[in-house]
C-alpha positions in Angstrom: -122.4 82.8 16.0 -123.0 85.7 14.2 -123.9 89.0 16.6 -127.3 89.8 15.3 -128.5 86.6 16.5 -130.0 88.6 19.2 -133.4 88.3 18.0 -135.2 92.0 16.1 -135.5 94.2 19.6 -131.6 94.8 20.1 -131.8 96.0 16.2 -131.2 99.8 16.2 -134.1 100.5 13.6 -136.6 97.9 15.9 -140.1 98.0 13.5 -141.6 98.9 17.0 -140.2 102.6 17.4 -143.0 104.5 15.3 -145.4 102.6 17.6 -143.5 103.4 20.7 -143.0 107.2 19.5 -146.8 107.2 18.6 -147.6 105.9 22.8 -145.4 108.7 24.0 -147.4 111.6 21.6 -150.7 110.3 23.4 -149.6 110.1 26.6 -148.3 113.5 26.1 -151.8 114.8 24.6 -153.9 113.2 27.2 -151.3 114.9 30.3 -151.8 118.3 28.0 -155.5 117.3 27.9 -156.1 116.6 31.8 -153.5 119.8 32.7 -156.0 122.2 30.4 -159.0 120.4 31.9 -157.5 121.7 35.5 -157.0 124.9 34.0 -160.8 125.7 32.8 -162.1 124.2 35.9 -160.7 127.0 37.6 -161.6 129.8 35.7 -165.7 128.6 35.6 -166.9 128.7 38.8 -169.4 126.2 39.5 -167.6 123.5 37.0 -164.5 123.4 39.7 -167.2 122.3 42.9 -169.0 119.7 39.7 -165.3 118.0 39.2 -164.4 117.9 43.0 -167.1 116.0 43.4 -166.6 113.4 40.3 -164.0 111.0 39.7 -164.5 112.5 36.2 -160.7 112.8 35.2 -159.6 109.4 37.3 -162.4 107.9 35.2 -161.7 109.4 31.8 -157.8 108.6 32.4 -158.5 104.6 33.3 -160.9 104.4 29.8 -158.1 105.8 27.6 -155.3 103.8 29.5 -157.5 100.7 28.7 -158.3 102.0 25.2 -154.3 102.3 24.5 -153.9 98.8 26.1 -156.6 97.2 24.4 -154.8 98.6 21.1 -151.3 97.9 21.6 -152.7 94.5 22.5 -153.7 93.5 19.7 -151.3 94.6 17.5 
């Protein structure tokens, strides 16, 4: 049996790493996003009490998780 009968993922050019490299990149900008999000909320005053007070970011972090899902999905 010959050894790349392994099936495509144990290749070590998979089709699936410029996808998986492109996940990491947004995960990345939306943890840069939410970090400078933090950072602006506590340099305006009133816009720190406003977030406290919101599940804004826990909301905005569940819609792009199920935006990324919803993509990779169906690809």
């Amino acid at each position: 049996m010959p050894e790349d009968a392994g099936g495509p993922d144990r290749s070590p050019a998979s089709p699936r790493s410029p996808a998986d490299r492109r996940v990491v990149l947004l995960v990345a900008a939306l943890v840069a996003a939410v970090l400078a999000l933090n950072v602006i909320s506590a340099l305006v005053p009133g816009l720190d009490g406003a977030l406290a007070s919101l599940p804004i970011v826990v909301l905005a972090l569940t819609a792009g998780t199920v935006i990324v899902l919803a993509r990779a999905l169906h690809r």
